[in-house]
Backbone as CSV, one residue per row, in Angstrom:
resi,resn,N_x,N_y,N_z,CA_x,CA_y,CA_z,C_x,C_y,C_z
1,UNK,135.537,0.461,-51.962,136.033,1.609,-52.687,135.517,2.912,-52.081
2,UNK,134.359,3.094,-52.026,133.756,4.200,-51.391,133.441,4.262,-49.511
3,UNK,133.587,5.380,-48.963,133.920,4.944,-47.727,132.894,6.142,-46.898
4,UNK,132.497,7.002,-47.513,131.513,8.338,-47.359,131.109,8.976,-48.338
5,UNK,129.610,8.267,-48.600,128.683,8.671,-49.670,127.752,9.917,-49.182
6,UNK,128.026,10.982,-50.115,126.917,12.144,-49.703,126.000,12.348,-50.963
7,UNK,124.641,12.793,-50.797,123.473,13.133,-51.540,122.587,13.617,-50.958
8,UNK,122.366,14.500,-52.118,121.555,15.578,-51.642,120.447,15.163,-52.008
9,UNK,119.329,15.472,-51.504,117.600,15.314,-51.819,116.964,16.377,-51.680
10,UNK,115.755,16.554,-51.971,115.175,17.796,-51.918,113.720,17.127,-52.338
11,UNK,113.255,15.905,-52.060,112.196,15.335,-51.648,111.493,14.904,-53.062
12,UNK,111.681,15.407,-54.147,111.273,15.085,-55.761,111.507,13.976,-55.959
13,UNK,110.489,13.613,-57.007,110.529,11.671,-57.477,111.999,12.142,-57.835
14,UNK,112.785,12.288,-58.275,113.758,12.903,-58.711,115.209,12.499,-58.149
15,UNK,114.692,13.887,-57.191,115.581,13.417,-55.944,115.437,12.086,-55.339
16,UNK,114.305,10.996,-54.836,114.099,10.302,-54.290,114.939,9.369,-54.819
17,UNK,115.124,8.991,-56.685,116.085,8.268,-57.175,116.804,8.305,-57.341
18,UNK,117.796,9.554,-56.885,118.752,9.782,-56.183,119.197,9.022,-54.900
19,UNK,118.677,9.073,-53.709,118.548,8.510,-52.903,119.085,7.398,-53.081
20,UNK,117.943,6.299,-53.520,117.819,5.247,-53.716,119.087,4.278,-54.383
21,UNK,119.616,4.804,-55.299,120.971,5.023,-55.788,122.096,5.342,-54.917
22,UNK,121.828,5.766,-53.764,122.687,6.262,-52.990,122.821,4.994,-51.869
23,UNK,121.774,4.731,-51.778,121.723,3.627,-50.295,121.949,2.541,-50.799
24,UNK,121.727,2.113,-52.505,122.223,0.671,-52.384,123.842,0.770,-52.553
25,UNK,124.576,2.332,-53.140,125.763,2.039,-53.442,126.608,2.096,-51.837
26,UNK,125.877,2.668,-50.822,126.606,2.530,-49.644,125.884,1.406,-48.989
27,UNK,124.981,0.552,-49.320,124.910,-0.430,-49.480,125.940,-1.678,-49.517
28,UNK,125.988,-1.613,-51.055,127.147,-2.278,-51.988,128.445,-2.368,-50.979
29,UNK,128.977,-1.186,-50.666,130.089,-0.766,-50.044,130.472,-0.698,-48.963
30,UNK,129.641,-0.798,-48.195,129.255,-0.734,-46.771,129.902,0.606,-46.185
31,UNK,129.431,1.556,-46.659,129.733,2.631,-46.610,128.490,3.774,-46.322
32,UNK,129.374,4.959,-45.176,128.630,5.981,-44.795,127.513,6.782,-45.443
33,UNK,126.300,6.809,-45.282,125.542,7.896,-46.244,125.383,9.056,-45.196
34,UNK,125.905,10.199,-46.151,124.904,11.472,-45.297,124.200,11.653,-46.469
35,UNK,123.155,12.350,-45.893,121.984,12.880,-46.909,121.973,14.278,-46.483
36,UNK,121.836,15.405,-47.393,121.931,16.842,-46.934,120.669,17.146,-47.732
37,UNK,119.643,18.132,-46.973,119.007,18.732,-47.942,119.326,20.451,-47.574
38,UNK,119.546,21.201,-49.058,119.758,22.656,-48.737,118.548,23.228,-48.739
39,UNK,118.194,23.973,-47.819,117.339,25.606,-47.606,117.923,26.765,-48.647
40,UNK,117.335,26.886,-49.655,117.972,27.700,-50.520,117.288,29.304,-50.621
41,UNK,117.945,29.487,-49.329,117.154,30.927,-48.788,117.324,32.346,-49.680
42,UNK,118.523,32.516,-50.878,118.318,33.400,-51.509,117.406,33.438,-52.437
43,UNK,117.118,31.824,-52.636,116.117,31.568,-54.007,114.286,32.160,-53.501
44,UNK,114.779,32.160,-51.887,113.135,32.229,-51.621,113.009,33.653,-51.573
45,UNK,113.658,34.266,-50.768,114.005,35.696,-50.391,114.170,36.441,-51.727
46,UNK,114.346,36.581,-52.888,114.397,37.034,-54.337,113.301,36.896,-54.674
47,UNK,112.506,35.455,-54.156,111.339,35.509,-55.031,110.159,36.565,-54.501
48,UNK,110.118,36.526,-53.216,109.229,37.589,-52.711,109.783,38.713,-52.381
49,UNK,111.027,39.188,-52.892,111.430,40.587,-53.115,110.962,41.283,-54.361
50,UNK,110.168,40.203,-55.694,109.575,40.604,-56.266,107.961,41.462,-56.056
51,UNK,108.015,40.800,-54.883,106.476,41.277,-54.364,106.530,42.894,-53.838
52,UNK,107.494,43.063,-54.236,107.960,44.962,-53.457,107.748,44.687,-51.828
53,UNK,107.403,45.357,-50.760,107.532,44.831,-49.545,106.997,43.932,-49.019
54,UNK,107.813,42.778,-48.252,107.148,42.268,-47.404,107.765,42.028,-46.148
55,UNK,106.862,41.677,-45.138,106.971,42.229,-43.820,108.491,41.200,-43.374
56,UNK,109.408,41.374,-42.397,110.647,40.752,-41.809,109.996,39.355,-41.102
57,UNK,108.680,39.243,-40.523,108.614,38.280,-40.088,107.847,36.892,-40.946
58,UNK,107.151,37.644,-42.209,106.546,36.746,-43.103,107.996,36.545,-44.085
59,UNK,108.912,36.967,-44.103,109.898,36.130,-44.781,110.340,34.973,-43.749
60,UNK,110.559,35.479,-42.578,111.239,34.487,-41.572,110.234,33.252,-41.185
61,UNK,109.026,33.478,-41.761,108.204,32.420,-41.258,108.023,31.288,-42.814
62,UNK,108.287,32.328,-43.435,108.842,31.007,-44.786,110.176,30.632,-45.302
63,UNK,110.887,31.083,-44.412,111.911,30.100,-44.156,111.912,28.811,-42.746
64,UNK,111.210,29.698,-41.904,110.736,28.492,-41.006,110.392,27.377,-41.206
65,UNK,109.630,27.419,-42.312,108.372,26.556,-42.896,109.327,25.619,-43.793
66,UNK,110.743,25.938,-44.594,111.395,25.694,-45.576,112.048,24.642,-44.844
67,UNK,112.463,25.179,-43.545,113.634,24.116,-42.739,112.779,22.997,-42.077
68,UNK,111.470,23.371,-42.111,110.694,22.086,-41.558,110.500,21.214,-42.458
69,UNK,110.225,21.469,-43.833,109.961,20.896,-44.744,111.331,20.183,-44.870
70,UNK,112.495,20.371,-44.957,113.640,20.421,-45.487,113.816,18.882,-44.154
71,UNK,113.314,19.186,-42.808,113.910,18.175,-41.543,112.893,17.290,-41.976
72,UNK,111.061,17.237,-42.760,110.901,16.117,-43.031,111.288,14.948,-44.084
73,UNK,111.584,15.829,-44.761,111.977,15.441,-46.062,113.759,14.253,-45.672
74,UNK,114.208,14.883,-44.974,115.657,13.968,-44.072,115.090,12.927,-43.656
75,UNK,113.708,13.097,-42.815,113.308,12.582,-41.582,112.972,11.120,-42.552
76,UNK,112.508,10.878,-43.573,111.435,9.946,-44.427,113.194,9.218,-44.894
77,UNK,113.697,9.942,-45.216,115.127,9.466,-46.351,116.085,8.740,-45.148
78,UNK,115.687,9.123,-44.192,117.030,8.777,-42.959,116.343,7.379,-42.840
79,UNK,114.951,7.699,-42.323,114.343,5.946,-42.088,114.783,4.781,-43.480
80,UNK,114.309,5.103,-44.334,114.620,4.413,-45.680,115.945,3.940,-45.612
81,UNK,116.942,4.591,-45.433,118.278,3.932,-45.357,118.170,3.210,-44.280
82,UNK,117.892,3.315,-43.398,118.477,2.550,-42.070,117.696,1.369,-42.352
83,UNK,116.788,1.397,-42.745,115.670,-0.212,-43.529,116.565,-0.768,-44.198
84,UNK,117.022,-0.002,-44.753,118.270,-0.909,-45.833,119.192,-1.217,-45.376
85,UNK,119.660,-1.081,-44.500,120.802,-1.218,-43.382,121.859,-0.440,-43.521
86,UNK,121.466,0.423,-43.911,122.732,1.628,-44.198,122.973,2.544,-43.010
87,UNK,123.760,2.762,-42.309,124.511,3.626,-41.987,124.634,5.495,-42.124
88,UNK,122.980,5.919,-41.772,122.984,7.055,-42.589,122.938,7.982,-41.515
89,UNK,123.401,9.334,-41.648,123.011,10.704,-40.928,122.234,11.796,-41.777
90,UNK,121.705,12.944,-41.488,120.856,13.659,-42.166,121.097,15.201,-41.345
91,UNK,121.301,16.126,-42.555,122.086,16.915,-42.258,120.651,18.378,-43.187
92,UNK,120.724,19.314,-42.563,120.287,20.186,-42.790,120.998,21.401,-43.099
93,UNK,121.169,22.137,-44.376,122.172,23.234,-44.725,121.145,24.021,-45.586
94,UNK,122.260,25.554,-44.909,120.959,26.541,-45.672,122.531,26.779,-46.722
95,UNK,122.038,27.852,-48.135,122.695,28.263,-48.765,123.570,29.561,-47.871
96,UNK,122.765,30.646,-47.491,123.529,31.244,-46.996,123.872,32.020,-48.188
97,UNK,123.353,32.514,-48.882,123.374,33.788,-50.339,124.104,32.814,-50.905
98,UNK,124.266,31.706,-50.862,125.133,31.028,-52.250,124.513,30.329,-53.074
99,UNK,125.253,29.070,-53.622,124.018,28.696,-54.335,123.916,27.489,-53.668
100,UNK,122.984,26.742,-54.142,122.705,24.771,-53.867,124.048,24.392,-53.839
101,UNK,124.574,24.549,-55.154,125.888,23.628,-55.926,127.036,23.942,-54.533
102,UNK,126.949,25.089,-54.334,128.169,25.786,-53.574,128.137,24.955,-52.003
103,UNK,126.307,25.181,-51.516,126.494,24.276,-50.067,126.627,22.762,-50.107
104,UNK,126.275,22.090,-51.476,126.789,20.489,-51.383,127.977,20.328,-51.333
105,UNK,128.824,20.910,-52.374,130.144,20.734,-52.362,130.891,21.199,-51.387
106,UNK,130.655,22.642,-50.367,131.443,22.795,-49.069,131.137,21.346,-47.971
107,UNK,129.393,20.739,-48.414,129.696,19.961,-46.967,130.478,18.609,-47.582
108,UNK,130.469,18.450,-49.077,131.129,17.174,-49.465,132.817,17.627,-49.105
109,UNK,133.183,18.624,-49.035,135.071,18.431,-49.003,135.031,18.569,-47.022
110,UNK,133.566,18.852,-46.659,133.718,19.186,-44.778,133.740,17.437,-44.602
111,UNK,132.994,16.626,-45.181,133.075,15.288,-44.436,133.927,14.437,-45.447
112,UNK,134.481,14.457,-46.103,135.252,14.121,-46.796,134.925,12.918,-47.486
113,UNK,133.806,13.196,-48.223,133.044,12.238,-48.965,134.188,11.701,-50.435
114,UNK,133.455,10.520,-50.770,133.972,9.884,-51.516,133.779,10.143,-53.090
115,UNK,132.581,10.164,-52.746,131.315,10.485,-54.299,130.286,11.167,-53.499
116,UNK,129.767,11.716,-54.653,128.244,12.254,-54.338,127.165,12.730,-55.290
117,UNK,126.055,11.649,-54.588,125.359,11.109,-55.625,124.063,12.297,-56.132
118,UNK,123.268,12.783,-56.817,122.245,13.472,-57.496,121.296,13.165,-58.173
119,UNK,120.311,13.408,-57.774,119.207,13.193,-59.135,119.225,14.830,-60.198
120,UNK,119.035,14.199,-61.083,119.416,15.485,-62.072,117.565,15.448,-63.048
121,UNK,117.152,16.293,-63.411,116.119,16.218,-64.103,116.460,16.345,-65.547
122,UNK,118.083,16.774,-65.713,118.390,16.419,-67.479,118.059,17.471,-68.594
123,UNK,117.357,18.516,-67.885,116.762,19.819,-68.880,117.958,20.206,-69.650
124,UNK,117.606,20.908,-70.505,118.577,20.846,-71.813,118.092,22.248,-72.264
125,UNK,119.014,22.844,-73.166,118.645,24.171,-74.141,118.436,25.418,-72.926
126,UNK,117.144,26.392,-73.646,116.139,27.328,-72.801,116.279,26.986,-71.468
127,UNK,115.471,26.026,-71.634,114.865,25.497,-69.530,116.060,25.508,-69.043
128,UNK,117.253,25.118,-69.077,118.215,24.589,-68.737,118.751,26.528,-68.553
129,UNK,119.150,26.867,-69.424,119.402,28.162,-69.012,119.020,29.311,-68.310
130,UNK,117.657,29.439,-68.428,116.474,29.538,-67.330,116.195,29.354,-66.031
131,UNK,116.641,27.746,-66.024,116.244,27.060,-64.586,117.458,27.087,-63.668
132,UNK,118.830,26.606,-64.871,119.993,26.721,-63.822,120.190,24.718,-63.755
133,UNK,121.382,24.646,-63.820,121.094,23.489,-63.039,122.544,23.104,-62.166
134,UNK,121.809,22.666,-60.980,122.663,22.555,-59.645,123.282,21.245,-59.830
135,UNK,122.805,20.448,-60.739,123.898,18.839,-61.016,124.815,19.263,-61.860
136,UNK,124.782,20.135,-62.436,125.772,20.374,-63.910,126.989,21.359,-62.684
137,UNK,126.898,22.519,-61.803,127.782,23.142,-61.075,128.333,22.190,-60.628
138,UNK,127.836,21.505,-59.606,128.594,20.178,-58.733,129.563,19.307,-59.235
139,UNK,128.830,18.873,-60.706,130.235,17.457,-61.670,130.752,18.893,-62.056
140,UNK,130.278,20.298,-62.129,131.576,21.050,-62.685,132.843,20.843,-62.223
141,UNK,132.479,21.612,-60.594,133.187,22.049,-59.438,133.705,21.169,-58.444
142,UNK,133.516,19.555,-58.495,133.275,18.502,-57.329,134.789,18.254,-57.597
143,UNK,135.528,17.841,-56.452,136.797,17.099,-56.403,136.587,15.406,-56.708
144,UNK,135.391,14.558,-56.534,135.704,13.320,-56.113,134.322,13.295,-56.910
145,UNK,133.855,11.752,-57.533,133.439,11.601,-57.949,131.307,11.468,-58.445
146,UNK,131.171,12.174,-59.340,129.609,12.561,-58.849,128.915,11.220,-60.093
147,UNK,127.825,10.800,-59.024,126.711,9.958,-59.840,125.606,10.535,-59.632
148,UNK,125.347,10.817,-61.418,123.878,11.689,-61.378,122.817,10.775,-61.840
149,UNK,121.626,10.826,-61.148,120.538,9.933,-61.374,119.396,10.356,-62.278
150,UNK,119.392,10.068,-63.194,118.042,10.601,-64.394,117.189,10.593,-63.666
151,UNK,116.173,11.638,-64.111,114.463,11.123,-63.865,113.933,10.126,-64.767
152,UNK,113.046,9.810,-64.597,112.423,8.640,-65.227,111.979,9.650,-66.380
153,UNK,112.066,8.985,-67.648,111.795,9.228,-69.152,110.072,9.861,-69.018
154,UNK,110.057,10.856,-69.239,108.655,11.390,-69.279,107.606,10.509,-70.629
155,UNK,106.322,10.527,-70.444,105.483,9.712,-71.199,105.438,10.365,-72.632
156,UNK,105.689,9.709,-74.167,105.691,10.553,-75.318,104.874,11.564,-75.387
157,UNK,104.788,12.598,-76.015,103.910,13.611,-75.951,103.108,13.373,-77.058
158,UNK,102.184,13.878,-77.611,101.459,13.550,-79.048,101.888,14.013,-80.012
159,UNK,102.941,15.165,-80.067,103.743,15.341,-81.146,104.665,14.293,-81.567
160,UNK,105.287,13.861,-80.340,106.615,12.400,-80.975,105.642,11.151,-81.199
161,UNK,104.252,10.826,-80.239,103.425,9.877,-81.391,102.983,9.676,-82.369
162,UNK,103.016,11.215,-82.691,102.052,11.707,-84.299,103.221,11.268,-85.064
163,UNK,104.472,11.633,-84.858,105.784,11.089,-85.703,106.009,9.699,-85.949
164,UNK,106.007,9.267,-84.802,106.027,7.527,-85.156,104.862,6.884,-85.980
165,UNK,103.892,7.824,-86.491,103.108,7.528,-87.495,103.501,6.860,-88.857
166,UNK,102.933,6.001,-89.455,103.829,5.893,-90.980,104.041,7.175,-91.822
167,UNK,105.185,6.783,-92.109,105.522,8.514,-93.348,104.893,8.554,-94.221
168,UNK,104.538,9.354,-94.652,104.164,9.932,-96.018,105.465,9.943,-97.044
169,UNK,104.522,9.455,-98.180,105.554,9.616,-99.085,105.419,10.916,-99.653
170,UNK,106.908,11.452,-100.431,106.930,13.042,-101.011,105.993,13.099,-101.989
171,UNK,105.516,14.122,-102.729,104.725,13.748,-103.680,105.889,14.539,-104.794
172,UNK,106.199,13.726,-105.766,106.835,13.680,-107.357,106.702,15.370,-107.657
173,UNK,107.597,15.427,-107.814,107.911,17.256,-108.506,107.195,16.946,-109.987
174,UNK,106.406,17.778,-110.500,105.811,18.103,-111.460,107.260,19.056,-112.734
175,UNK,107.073,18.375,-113.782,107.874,18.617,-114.875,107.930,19.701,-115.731
């Protein structure tokens, strides 16, 4: 069914089960994986435009630093598939003032992927409006079909243990 699987990573337990999801379904299928990770150079460049000036070559040297990070992060995910016997390439894309969502989906309609797979972290409400989320643009905007990969269920907090406590009963309204 699937014939060119793309997913993006960005090196997070997250992302990684993404991945992983990705190589057994081109696996399954015997089908192409690319793996893309984006350089999301407006996100970095905004953030230290907060800093009021900084110098042209200390931005360019943390983006340097971004695309290295970005080629190891391929470099670990490319081996992993090919262990699995998958069929993978590894692709490096900057945003380019756009967003994440915008450079997955130009390179998913450039190679003419089938599906394309995501780890999503699932934030909801505030955070979610706040943070943005680049899995929710993609199943917006995607032509072909997207599988998003949960993170793993975070550990209860002590507020939802304190709840699973036995209830209290109400105490009787006074007459």
């Amino acid at each position: 069914m699937f014939k060119q699987i793309l997913v993006a990573i960005d090196g997070s337990p997250t992302g990684n089960r993404g991945l992983k999801a990705a190589v057994e379904l081109a696996s399954g299928h015997a089908a192409s994986l690319t793996m893309i990770h984006v350089v999301d150079d407006m996100q970095s460049v905004s953030y230290i435009g907060d800093m009021g000036y900084v110098p042209a070559d200390y931005v360019d040297k943390l983006l340097d630093d971004l695309r290295a990070n970005g080629r190891k992060i391929l470099a670990k995910a490319e081996s992993a598939a090919r262990a699995a016997g998958v069929d993978a390439k590894a692709l490096l894309v900057e945003s380019k003032g756009g967003t994440i969502a915008d450079a997955i989906l130009a390179q998913a309609r450039k190679l003419r992927a089938d599906t394309i797979v995501l780890g999503t972290h699932g934030r909801r409400g505030l955070r979610r409006a706040l943070m943005g989320s680049d899995a929710e643009a993609v199943l917006r905007d995607s032509r072909v079909p997207v599988l998003l990969v949960r993170a793993l269920a975070r550990e209860p907090s002590a507020r939802v243990q304190a709840s699973d406590a036995k209830p209290r009963r109400a105490a009787k309204p006074s007459t």
